[in-house]
Every structure is written in structure tokens, then in C-alpha cells.
Residue, then its C-alpha position, 0 to 999 in steps of 0.5 A: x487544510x487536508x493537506x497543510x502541514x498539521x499545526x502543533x499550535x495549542x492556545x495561551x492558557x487564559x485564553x477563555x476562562x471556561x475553556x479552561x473550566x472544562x480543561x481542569x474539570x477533565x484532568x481533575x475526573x481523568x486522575x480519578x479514573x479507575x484503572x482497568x487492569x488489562x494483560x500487556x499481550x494475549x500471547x503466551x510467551x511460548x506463543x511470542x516465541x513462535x511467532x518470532x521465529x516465524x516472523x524471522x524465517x527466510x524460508x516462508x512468506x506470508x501474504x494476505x490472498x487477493x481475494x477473501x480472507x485467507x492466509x497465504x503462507x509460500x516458499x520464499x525461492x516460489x515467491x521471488x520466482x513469480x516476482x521475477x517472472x513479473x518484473x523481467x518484462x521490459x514493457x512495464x519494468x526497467x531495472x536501475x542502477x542507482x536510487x533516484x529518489x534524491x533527485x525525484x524530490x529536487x524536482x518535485x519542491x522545484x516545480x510545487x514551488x513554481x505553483x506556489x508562486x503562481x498563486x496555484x497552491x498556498x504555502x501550507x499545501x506547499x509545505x504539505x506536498x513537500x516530500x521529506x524522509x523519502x525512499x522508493x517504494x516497496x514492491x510484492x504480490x498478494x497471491x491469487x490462489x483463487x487462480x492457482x491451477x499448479x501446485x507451487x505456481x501461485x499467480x500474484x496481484x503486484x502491488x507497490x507500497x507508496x508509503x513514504x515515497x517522493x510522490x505519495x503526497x502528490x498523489x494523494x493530492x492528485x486524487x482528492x480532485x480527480x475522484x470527483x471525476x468518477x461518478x459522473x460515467x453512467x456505468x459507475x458502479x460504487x459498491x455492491x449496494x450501489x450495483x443492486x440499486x441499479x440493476x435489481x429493478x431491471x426487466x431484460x427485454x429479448x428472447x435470447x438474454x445473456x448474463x455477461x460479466x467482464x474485465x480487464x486484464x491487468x488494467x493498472x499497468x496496461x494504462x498507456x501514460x499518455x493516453x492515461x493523462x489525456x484521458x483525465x483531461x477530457x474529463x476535466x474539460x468535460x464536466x469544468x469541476x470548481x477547484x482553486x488549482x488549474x488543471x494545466x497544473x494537476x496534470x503536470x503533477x499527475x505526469x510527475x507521479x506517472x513518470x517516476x514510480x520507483x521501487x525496490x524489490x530484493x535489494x534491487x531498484x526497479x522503475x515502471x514505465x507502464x501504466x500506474x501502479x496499485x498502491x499509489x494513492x490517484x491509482x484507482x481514480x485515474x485507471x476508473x476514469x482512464x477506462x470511463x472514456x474509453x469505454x464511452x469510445x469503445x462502445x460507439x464503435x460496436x455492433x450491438x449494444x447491451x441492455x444494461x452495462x454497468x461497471x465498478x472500476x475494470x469489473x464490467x457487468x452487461x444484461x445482453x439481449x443478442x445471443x451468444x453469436x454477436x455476444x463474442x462478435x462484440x467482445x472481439x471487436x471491443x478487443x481488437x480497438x486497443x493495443x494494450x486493453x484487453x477484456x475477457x468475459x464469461x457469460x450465462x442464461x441462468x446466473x453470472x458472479x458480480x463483485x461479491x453476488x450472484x445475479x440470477x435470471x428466471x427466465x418466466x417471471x422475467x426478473x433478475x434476483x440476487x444471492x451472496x456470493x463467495x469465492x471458494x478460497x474465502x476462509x470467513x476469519x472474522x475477528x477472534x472474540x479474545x481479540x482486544x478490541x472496543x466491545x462495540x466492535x465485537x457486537x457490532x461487527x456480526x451485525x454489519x455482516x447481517x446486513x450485509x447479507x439482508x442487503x444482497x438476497x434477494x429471496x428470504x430463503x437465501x438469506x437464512x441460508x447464509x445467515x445460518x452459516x454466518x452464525x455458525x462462523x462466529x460461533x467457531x471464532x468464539x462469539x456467545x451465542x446470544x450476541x450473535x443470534x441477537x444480531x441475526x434476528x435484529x438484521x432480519x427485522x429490518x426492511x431490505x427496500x430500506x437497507x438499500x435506500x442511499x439516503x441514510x449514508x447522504x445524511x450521515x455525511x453531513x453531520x459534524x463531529x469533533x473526533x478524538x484519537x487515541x489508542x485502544x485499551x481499556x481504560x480509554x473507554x472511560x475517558x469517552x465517557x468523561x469528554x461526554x459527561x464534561x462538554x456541556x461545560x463548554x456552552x458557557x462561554x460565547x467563544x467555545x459554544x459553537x462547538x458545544x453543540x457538536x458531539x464529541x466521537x472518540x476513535x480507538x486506534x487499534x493496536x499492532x495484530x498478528x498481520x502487521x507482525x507477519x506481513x511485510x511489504x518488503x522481502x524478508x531477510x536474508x533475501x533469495x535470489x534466483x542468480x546466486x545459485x553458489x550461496x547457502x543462507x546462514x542466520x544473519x548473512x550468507x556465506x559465498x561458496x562461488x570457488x573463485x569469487x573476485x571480490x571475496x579475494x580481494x577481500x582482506x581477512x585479518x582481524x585489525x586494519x590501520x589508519x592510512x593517515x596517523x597509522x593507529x592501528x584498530x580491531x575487528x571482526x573477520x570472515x565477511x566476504x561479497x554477501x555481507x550487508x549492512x555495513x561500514x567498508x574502507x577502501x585504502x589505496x595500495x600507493x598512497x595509503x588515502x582511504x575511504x569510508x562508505x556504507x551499504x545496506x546491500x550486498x557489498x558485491x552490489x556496492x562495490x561494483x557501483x563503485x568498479x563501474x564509476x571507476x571505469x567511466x571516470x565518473x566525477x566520484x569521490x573513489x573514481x576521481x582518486x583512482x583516475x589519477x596518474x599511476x592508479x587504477x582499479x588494480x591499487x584498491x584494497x577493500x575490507x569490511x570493518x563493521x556488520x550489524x546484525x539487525x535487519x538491514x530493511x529496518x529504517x532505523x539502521x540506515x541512521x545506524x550506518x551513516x552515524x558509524x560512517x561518520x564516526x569512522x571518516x573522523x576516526x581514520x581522518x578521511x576526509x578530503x585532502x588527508x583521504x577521499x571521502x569528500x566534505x560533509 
């Protein structure tokens, strides 16, 4: 079950006598193995150096582009502008004050266990979508260079990292059902491969043709949520898809995932109250399908309807035969039915870009034709031939990109165009010359009709395997080799034959690249804020310089604090100050001596603050309830930072170092309830 529990349940040994065989076989081959000896990094150590440090500069950050295959490497005060600019516009974003993370999680078990006891999910899947270790998402732009038209002013795609949070295992859920949904709209559009078959054949009829392509603008957040889920229930209702779970169900699942899209950027917590958000698993199946019954409603209200019109999620491509006066009458009235969706469109007698093509019209012969399109900011970084990786990747890879182009051109005059500069890419990233003119010359053997035929992909999908993960070095090259060499063995026993005639594939992870080093959903630390105008970075923290700052006053510097409770006295550390983050604080009273222990991964100003504002609204907090009391107030509490670590606060392994350290402390200085104000564990 995809989304079951994984099972860790391994069969009793003598179980099936052959099946052991086979297991004593390969361990007995696999200790005979001849170890490749293979270098532990291809970086020198001045090159692990540098990459260190760039990794740990606050002053940059580096994103892939939006679109090809470019490095972008920005000003990190240029980066958050944007970010903010983004995420100040109320009608998609509202800032919170707290994490509602926990209580996200309360209600979804809540309602998943509704649906298990009504038969609607069974208890793996229950198990399954259960979310645990969850934490808001991460929010950040890939860079749009392709439409940066001022120097410092680069326009970003937003993107929310779900990995991890409350709602990423429903959603996943969500969209293994509704993805069905989409194929079943006349202009879908699957790929570059699936628009050539549709379109390439077509012969436009009319004296006044245009080439017109279109989109939306910012579909993903300008989806209306209510709309978005009616939308999806029209479509079920529509096309009645056989599922074991009812659509009432899905759907309330899908509000869930709509309503509580949280995330975090900057240390602050943001929630988007517009339309989904790219990077949610549904998000792609429920904006294509949103935008699928729309269109189908947009369109019949129209004047003037388009020869052909096909579209690849918000990518719309259109063969118009009106001209140019109805052509805009008609993106005006598409423009004019809708309060948040918005198209734009560009148009030509002679040639239009669509996806990764360039469809061109000759007027005479009447024909459409296609020919490879790039963006001009692709920088065609392929993979480097030094890099570690399988062999058959290495040689493989140029093919794909062969084929590639084989399927797209139409005209052979293109394709040893392109295929020429293609070979001269590889050769730059340092691919022999053999092995990739090889590939060109066996791509260019091969029939284009074929090529673009889908039955090859249809019957690849039905073929079983049994797929072993490991990963990649390369001595596991030759473990392939031995469970392929040892799995006849295993037609010796009634029980294991039905698998012995099914090929065993193994797949190489790869290892950690230059990619998963340098780019990082969340913000580098130390963090640039546009509000803190009074602080300078420092290595690991930043020093306040405000003149008159009131939490740094209040802050007490001397290097020991005592127990309020047994009097001991300890040491630490001095000159932290309202910046200071990752961190264990204490809160002493000034009449009563009761002291509290807290944690904070963010700026102590943003902790204590939470805790001033509890205090003002006689919140039923542990700190508010103590200094509610008679005779207290904020004025008697006494604040001072006992521990820093100096390790990335955004690192998950330090929040299980701060709380360990919390705990040690509550215990060491006896704070807990009533001998102080930290409440009982």
C-alpha cells in the first residue's frame, strides 16, 4: 500500500530452504567481491574549503533559475527585498504570531480517524497520513532571470518547501486520486512529446492565421479556494472515478490542505490564504483541473472560437483563424470573466515558443513544422563526465538529449544544427568525443514517426520489476551483477518461483552534489531583515547597535546567574544582547525569586516579546499567570541568556539540542511548578 506504513517485517529464517540458498549464495559471492578503490570526495581540500565558505556566506544566496539550467547566485538584502515585496500583499499572505503547526496535526488525526471508522481508509493508510515530526514549510523564490529587465531587481517564482509538514502526506494522498482527473480535459497537454502528436498533423484553415500562445498570471496563488474545490467536485461528479474512498471525504481533505498552508521565512511564520502553493504535492493536479473547468466555462462564452487549443497546465497554445482584431476582442472577453484569473498572450503569422519548441507556420505549403527552442538564459550545464555517477548514466544521458532534439525537429536541417551544438556542449563538459558522437549518430538512425509513437511508454508501464536501492559507489555496480548472476536460484522452490521470472533492477541513489550543498530552502544564517536597519552581521550572531534598545537593557551581563530556588551559584557566557538566537533563557522574578527556563531558536527580542504580549492579555501562560499575580507585573521580570550555541539555529538537529539543555536547566535550577514557573513536563 503507497501509503501504508513501510513494513520492517523480514521472514523467520527457514522459512523456504531455497530462499535461503539464494540468500547464502549472495552473501557467500558478495564477501568475494573486489573492492573498487574509489576517492571519498572529488574535491580537493582548498575546493571543500571554498565551498564551505560560500556555503556559509550570509552575504549571497544561491538558487537554481526558474527556467534552464543556470546558477543564480544574488545579494541576500536583493533577495528578501523581493520576498518581502511578495509576501506583504495581504490578499495571498498573513503574517502569525505563533506556530499552529501542533494544532494542524491534532486536527488532521482527528479527522483521518473519523474516516478510518467509517470504513473510508483502513488503518495502514490511517497510520500512513498520520503526521509526525511536523514543522511549517520553508518559503523561497527561484529567480526569474529570463524576465529581470532591472539590474538587482530579479522577479522570483515563490515556492513552499512541504517536506515535512502537517499536510504533506494528505496531500500526496489527495493527488494520487485526482491526478486521474486530468487527462480527461481535451486541451491536456502531457509533455513536449504529447503537444507535437497533437498539433504537428494539423492543417489551419482561414486566410487570416495566427499563432498564439498564452498563460496565466500567477495561477497557483490567484486560484480562489472555494472555487478550486468546487471546481474539483464537478469533475469527479463528471467523469464518477472508481476509488475506495468517497469524494465527500477527499474533498474535506483537500479544504484541509488548502486552509492550512503554513510556512516560515526569515524566522517569521507566514499563512497563505490564496489559492495553493507550488510545491504542495495536489498542487499541479488541482490548479490543471481548477483551469480545465474553467476554461470549458470561459470558452463557451466567447466570440470566435480557435481552430485548435491545447494547454500543459496554465501554458495555453491556440491555431486562431480570425485575425488579430477578434484575436484581442477575445483575450479581453477571457479577461473580463473572472476576478482573479488573468491571461496574457503573444501571437505571430510566422512562429510562436511553446513548452521547450518553436512551432512554425509556412504560409504556402499550409503546414505547421517544429524546431528546439531555448531560453537565452539556458546555460546547457550537463552532467560533468568527472562526476560520480553509474557509467550508463554518463553515456546514456547524451542520448536522451539526441532524442530529444530527433523528437522535436521537425526538418533534418534542425536537428544537425542543434545536434552539432549539442555535441559541442558535452565536449565542453568533458565527455570523449567517441561517446558522444556515437549517441548523435545512433539518435539520428532512428525514425522520428517512431520516436513520437506513445506505444513504447504504454508497455514499458506494464512491465513488472523488483527494484533494489542502494547507494551509488562503485563496487555496488557489481552487487547488480551477482543478484542477476544468483536469482535463477530461486525457481527452485514453488513459493519464490513466481518472482524468479521477474527481472531484478537495481537503482543507485546518487550521492549528495554541489546543489544539495548550496542550495537551501531556507534563509542562510544569519538572516537580513529590511527592519533592522541598526544591526551589522557578525559571524555567528548579530550585535544590536539601536542606542536605546529596551530588551538589551533589560538584559542582565554578568558572567554567573544564581538558582532562585537553592541559591547555587553558576557560570556563563556574557555579551548577548535581543539578536542573540539559538538559546536557553531564564526569567527570574524580581519579588519572589521564581524563575523560568525557556528556548528559542529565534531572536530573543521575537521570544520575549511573545511572552510581554502574553503577559498583557493575561494569556493562561506559564510567564503571564506568575506575573498576573498580585503585586507583579512586567516591570519585576529580569531576563538573561545563559546558553548560545553557535551551530545553525535552522538546522533540525539543534532544536533537540536546545530542548535537552531547556530540560537540563528546569532540573538544575528547580523550576519547575510550584518551586518556580515552568509548568510539569
Amino acid at each position: 500500500m503507497k501509503f501504508g506504513q513501510k513494513s520492517n517485517w523480514t521472514p523467520k529464517f527457514g522459512t523456504d530452504p531455497t530462499l535461503e540458498s539464494f540468500i547464502r549464495a549472495v552473501k557467500s559471492e558478495f564477501r568475494n567481491l573486489k573492492v573498487i578503490p574509489f576517492k571519498r570526495s572529488n574535491l580537493s581540500k582548498d575546493e571543500r574549503e571554498a565551498l564551505f565558505r560560500l556555503r556559509n556566506n550570509p552575504n549571497i544566496i544561491i538558487k537554481k533559475a526558474d527556467k534552464g539550467s543556470a546558477v543564480v547566485i544574488q545579494n541576500t538584502p536583493d533577495y528578501i527585498k523581493e520576498a518581502h515585496r511578495q509576501l506583504s500583499d495581504s490578499k495571498f499572505y498573513k503574517k502569525l504570531d505563533a506556530d499552529p503547526t501542533s494544532k494542524q496535526c491534532r486536527d488532521i488525526t482527528l479527522l483521518l480517524s473519523k474516516m478510518y471508522g467509517r470504513k473510508e481508509i483502513t488503518e495502514k493508510i490511517l497510520t500512513g497520513l498520520i503526521p509526525t515530526d511536523a514543522e511549517p514549510g520553508r518559503f523561497y523564490l527561484l529567480p526569474k532571470i529570463h524576465k529581470c529587465l532591472v539590474p538587482g531587481k530579479v522577479p522570483g517564482r515563490p515556492i513552499i518547501s512541504g517536506n515535512g509538514t502537517s499536510t504533506e502526506r494528505i496531500s500526496a494522498f489527495i493527488d494520487e486520486h485526482i491526478k486521474e482527473l486530468v487527462p480527461y480535459y481535451p486541451s491536456y497537454v502531457k509533455d513536449t512529446t504529447h503537444f507535437i502528436q497533437k498539433v504537428e498533423n494539423f492543417t489551419p484553415k482561414g486566410s487570416d492565421i495566427l499563432l498564439v500562445t498564452m498563460d496565466v498570471t500567477s495561477l497557483y496563488t490567484n486560484i480562489p479556494n472555494r472555487q478550486g474545490i468546487l471546481h474539483v467536485a464537478r469533475a469527479i461528479r463528471k467523469h464518477k472515478p472508481q476509488w475506495s474512498i468517497s469524494p465527500t471525504y477527499l474533498l474535506k481533505l483537500l479544504e484541509f490542505v488548502l486552509q492550512n498552508n503554513v510556512f516560515t521565512f526569515n524566522d517569521e511564520i507566514y499563512h497563505q490564504i490564496s489559492g495553493t502553493a507550488m510545491g504542495s504535492p495536489v498542487a499541479c493536479s488541482f490548479s490543471t483541473i481548477f483551469l480545465g473547468e474553467l476554461e470549458e466555462i470561459l470558452l463557451k462564452q466567447t466570440s470566435g472560437r480557435s481552430d485548435l487549443y491545447v494547454r500543459y497546465i496554465d501554458d495555453i497554445f491556440m491555431i486562431w483563424p480570425h485575425g488579430e482584431a477578434r484575436l484581442e476582442r477575445f483575450i479581453k472577453e477571457m479577461n473580463s470573466m473572472h476576478d482573479t484569473i488573468k491571461f496574457t498572450a503573444e501571437y505571430s503569422r510566422e512562429r510562436v515558443s511553446f513548452l521547450d519548441t518553436w512551432v512554425n507556420f509556412n504560409q504556402i505549403s499550409n503546414k505547421l513544422h517544429f524546431d528546439l527552442y531555448n531560453k537565452p538564459t539556458d546555460s546547457h550545464s550537463y552532467l560533468l563526465y568527472t562526476s560520480c555517477h553509474p557509467s550508463h548514466i554518463k553515456t546514456k544521458g547524451p542520448f536522451s538529449q539526441f532524442l530529444r532534439l530527433k523528437r522535436i525537429c521537425s526538418l533534418e536541417t534542425d536537428y544537425e544544427r542543434h545536434s552539432q551544438n549539442l555535441l559541442n556542449s558535452y565536449l565542453k563538459r568533458g565527455y570523449p568525443h567517441k561517446v558522444v558522437s556515437d549517441n548523435k549518430n545512433r539518435a539520428k538512425s532512428l525514425a522520428r514517426k517512431d520516436l513520437l509513437s506513445p506505444t513504447t511508454a504504454t508497455a514499458m508501464k506494464k512491465r513488472k520489476s523488483l527494484v533494489f536501492i542502494t547507494d551509488y559507489n562503485p563496487t555496488a555496480v557489481q552487487v547488480s551483477m551477482l543478484l542477476k548472476e544468483k536469482w535463477h536460484l530461486l525457481s527452485g522452490s514453488d513459493m519464490c518461483r513466481p518472482i524468479s521470472n521477474i527481472k531484478p533492477i537495481t537503482a543507485f541513489r546518487r550521492n549528495p552534489n554541489l546543489k544539495d550543498t548550496l542550495m537551501k530552502a531556507r534563509l542562510i544564517y544569519p538572516p537580513w531583515n529590511p527592519q533592522t536597519s541598526g544591526t551589522t552581521v557578525q559571524n555567528l550572531f548579530e550585535t544590536c547597535i539601536k542606542k536605546d534598545c529596551d530588551i538589551c537593557n533589560k538584559l542582565y551581563q554578568n558572567t554567573h546567574f544564581f538558582s532562585g530556588k537553592t541559591g547555587k551559584k553558576y557560570s556563563c557566557r556574557s555579551g548577548y544582547n535581543c539578536l542573540s538566537r539559538n538559546i536557553v533563557y531564564l526569567l527570574t522574578c524580581s519579588l519572589c525569586k521564581k524563575q523560568y527556563i525557556g528556548e528559542s531558536k529565534r531572536a530573543f527580542s521575537k521570544r520575549f516579546k511573545e511572552h510581554y504580549a502574553d503577559i498583557r492579555h493575561n494569556r493562561p501562560k506559564p510567564v503571564a499567570l506568575h506575573f498576573n499575580l498580585d503585586g507583579h507585573s512586567c516591570r519585576n521580570v529580569m531576563i538573561k541568556i545563559i546558553e548560545l550555541f553557535k551551530t545553525d539555529p535552522n538546522n533540525g538537529k539543534n532544536d533537540a539540542l536546545r530542548k535537552a539543555n531547556e530540560f537540563k536547566w528546569i532540573h538544575t535550577l528547580r523550576t519547575f511548578a510550584p518551586d518556580g514557573i515552568n509548568n510539569k513536563m
